[in-house]
C-alpha positions, 0 to 999 in steps of 0.5 A, spaced: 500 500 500 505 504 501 508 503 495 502 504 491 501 511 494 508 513 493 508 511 486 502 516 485 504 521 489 510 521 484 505 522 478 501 527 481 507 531 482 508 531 474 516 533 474 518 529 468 511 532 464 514 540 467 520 539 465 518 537 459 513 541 457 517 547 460 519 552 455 512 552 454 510 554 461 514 559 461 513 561 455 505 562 456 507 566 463 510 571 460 516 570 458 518 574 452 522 569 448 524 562 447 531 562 448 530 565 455 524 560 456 529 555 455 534 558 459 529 558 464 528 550 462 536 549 466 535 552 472 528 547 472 533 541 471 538 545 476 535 545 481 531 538 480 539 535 480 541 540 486 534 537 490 535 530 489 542 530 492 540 533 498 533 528 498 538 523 498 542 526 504 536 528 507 533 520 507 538 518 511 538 523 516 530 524 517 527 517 513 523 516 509 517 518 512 518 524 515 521 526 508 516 525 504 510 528 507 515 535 508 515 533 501 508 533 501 507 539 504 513 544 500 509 541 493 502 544 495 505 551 496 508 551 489 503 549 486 498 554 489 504 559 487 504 556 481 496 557 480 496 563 482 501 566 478 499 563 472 492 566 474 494 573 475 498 572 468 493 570 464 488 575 467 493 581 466 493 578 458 485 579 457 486 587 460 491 589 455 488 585 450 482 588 451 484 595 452 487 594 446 481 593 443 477 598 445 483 602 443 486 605 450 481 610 450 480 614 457 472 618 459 476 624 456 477 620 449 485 621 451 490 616 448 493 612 454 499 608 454 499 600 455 502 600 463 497 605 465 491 602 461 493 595 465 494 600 472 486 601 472 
């Protein structure tokens, strides 16, 4: 059962789908280019690399057990970060898209700038 357990939490989890579909992520967060997504990408599998070292020192101090629901608990923060931070991009994409459209018109009929439609 414990087994079971543990190799679904590892499929919840996703990392492997998040590594591989990063520079996509990214991409559609906000980052401007490819090539700075793709960087972005590396510092993903860095830090993927420098955790599992540290996983592995961690076990033999902690156990396995106590690891893995401090594991638990770390993954639910980032992943409602990373929700919340998707949601606000999103968000702020539909405002410039629809100042864009209505063409940054103010009351007054004055042209605004994009930053100070998005400030409103």
């Amino acid at each position: 059962m414990i087994g079971i357990g543990l190799a679904m939490f590892q499929q919840i989890t996703g990392i492997n789908t998040v590594i591989y579909f990063a520079p996509t992520i990214f991409q559609s967060a906000g980052m401007s280019s490819a090539a700075t997504s793709i960087l972005a990408t590396a510092g993903v599998g860095a830090v993927n690399v420098i955790m599992t070292i540290v996983s592995i020192r961690l076990i033999d101090r902690l156990g396995r057990r106590q690891l893995l629901f401090w594991s638990l608990g770390g993954w639910r923060v980032r992943i409602g970060a990373d929700r919340d931070g998707l949601i606000r991009g999103q968000r702020q994409r539909r405002r410039a898209r629809a100042h864009a459209r209505d063409g940054c018109q103010s009351k007054e009929g004055e042209e605004r700038t994009a930053h100070e439609s998005l400030v409103i």
